[in-house]
N, C-alpha and C positions, 0 to 999 in steps of 0.2 A: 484642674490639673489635666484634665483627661482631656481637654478644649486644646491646651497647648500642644499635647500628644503630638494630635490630628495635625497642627499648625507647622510643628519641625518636621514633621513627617513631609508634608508639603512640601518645605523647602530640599529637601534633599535632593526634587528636581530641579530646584533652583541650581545647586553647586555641582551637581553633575552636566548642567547644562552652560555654565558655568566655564567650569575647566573642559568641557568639549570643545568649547569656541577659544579659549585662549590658547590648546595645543591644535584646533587644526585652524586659527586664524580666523576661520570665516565667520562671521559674527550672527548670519542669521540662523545659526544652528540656539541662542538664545530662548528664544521665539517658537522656533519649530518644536524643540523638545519641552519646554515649559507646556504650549501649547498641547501637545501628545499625553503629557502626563495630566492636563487639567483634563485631557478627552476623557481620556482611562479610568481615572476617579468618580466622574459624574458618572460614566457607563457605569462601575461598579457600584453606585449609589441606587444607579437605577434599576441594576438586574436585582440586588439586595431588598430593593422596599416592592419589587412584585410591579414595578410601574409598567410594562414591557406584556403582561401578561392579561388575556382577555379579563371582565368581570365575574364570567361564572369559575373562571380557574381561581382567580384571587379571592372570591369567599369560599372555594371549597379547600384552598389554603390556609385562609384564615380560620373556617371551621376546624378543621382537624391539627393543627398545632399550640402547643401549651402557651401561658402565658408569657411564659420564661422567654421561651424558644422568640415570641412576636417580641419581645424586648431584648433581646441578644440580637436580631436582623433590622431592628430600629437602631440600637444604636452603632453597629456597622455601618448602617446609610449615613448615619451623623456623621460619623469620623471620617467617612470619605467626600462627604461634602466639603466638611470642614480643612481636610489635606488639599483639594481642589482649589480655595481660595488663594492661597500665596500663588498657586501656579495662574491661575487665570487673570489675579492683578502685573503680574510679571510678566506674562506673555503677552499682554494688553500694551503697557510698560514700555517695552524692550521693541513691541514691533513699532508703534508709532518714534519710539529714540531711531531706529536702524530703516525704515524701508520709508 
């Protein structure tokens, strides 16, 4: 359940990206916004899982926070991985249909 969350969540850049292109006509706004929002998610995947961050900061991250806490910021990275997929198949999609 918690897979599919992540997945509708994704799309929402889809239908905003969506009705952006069908009220202002121009179609590579598809592509561009899909693409933006697959950027945003992965960023947020990556500032989440500590990936961004030297080795001695991320074990002395990992030392000092609970168990709990390392699995609430794992599965944050999940879900926004996961949201990222519809957009990066979409924006992949839509730019080879359009450019």
């Amino acid at each position: 359940m918690f897979c599919m969350k992540a997945i509708y969540f994704g799309c929402i850049g889809i239908v905003v990206a969506l009705i952006t292109a069908f009220f202002t006509v121009d179609f590579t706004y598809l592509y561009k916004i899909t693409g933006a929002a697959a950027l945003l998610c992965v960023a947020l995947a990556g500032l989440t899982s500590g990936a961004f961050v030297s080795g001695q900061q991320y074990g002395r991250n990992i030392h000092s926070e609970t168990k709990q806490t390392r699995q609430e910021r794992y599965g944050m990275m999940l879900f926004s991985l996961k949201a990222a997929v519809p957009n990066i198949c979409s924006a992949i999609l839509f730019y080879l249909l359009i450019a």
